[in-house]
N, C-alpha and C positions, 0 to 999 in steps of 0.2 A: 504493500500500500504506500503510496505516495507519500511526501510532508502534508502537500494541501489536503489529499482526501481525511489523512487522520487526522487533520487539524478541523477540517468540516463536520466529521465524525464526533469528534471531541463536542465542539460549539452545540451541535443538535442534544446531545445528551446531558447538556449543562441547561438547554432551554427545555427541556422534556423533562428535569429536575426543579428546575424554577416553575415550571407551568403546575405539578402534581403534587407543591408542596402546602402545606395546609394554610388556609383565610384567617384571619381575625375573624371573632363574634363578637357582636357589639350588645349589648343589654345595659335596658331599661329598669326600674322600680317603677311602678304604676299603681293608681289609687285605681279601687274597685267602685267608687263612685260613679255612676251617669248620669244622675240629676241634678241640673245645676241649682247652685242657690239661688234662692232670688232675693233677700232682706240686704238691709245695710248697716245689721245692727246685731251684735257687737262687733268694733274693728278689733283686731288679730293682727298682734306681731308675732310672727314665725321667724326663730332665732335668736343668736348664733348657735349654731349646731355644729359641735366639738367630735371630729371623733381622732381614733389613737390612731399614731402614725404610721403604725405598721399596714394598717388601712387605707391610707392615702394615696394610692397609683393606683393606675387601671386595672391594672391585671386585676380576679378577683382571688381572694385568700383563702384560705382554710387552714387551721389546725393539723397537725400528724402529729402524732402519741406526743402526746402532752407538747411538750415548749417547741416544736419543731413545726416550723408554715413551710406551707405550698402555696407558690403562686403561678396563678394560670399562665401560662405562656400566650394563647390564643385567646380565651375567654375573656373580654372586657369588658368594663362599664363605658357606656355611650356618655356621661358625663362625670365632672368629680362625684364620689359619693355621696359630700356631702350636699351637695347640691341638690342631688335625688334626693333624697330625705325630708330638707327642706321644703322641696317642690311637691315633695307627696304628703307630709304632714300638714301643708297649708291646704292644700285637695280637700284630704281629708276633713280638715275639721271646717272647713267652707261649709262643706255637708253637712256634717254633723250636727252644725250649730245656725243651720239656716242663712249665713252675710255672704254676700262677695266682698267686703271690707277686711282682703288679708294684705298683710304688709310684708315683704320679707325684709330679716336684717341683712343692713341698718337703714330704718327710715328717716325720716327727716324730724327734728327739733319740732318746726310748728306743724309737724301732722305727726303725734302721737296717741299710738291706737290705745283703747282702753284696756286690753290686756296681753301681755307679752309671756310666749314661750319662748325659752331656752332645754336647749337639750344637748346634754352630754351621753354620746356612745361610749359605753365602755366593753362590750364586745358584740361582734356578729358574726358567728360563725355557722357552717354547715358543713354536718358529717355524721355517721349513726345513724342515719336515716332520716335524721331530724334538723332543722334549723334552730337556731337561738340567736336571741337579742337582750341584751341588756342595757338598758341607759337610767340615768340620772336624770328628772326633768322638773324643771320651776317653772310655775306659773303665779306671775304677778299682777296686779294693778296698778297701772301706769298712770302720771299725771306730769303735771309742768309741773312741781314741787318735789314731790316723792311717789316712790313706788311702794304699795303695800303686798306683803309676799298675801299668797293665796293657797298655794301648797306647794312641798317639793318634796319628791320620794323617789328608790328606785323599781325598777318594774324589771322583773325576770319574765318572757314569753316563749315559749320554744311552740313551733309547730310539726307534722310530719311531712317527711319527704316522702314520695309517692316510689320504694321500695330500694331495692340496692343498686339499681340500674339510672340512677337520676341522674341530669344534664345539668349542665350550668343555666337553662333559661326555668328548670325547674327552681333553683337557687332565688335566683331573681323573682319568681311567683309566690316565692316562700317567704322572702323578706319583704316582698309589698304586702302578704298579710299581715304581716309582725309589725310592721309598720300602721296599719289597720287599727289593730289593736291596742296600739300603743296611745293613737291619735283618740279610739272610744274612752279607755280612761283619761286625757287629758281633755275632751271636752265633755265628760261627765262632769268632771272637777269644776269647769267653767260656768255649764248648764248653772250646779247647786250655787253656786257663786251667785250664778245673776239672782235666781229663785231667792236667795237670805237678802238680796237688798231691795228685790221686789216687796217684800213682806215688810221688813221696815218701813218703807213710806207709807204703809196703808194701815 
């Protein structure tokens, strides 16, 4: 065989290796919401939402026996995380709590919503078959003056993954339920909130 032909030979089998080598996948977090809010009442600040560093890239993460992460080579988030979170915790509690008046952090000085979430992740992980999430979350009342706290506590959630054979876009279905959940207790919190200063004025 020639220099050229094996050099032509070469070339084809380097692009017939680039052409069959694996895509990126990109993934979402998505609220399970479809009906929009319609009220304008209560405004929602959504945020800062804190999560840990080892979380902070695309690729997506997982645990292995105990202290040791895996991170996707292919499998990504379509945006930062925390950003999804943000974006689907305001969703959600849009819903839950009837306004389209959500703010995310940071809003502006003279448009201060009447009540502000922050939220701290401190883990999320998928494996066992199961999803988990755990965050730190405050919720406060906001004013020009001062903020008066309203509650802060941690929430442990786990749900199940749909068996041993589960995908990364399984992951992503898994933590926008987790996220789901997380978002009904923080606007139950809100709900009874409004309900105790309804009842005072009357």
């Amino acid at each position: 065989m020639t220099p050229i032909k094996l050099l032509t030979v070469v070339c084809a089998l380097l692009l017939a290796a680039c052409g069959s080598s694996p895509q990126h996948q990109y993934y979402l977090l998505n609220s399970n919401q479809q009906a929009p809010a319609m009220g304008q009442s209560p405004s929602l600040g959504v945020g800062p939402i804190t999560i840990p560093e080892y979380l902070n890239r695309s690729g997506m993460v997982y645990s292995e026996n105990g202290n040791r992460l895996h991170v996707a080579r292919y499998e990504r988030w379509a945006e930062p995380l925390e950003d999804g979170i943000q974006r689907v915790l305001g969703l959600n509690l849009s819903a839950a709590l009837g306004t389209q008046n959500i703010r995310p952090h940071p809003w502006q000085r003279n448009d201060i919503p009447e009540f502000a979430v922050q939220v701290w992740l401190l883990s999320l992980d998928a494996g066992n078959n199961s999803a988990e999430l755990v965050a730190e979350w405050r919720v406060t009342r906001t004013g020009d003056e001062a903020s008066t706290p309203v509650a802060q506590r941690i929430s442990r959630l786990s749900t199940p993954l749909p068996g041993p054979g589960w995908q990364a876009a399984d992951t992503a279905a898994a933590y926008s339920d987790l996220l789901q959940r997380l978002s009904d207790e923080i606007a139950s919190v809100i709900r009874r909130d409004l309900e105790a200063g309804a009842s005072d004025q009357n």
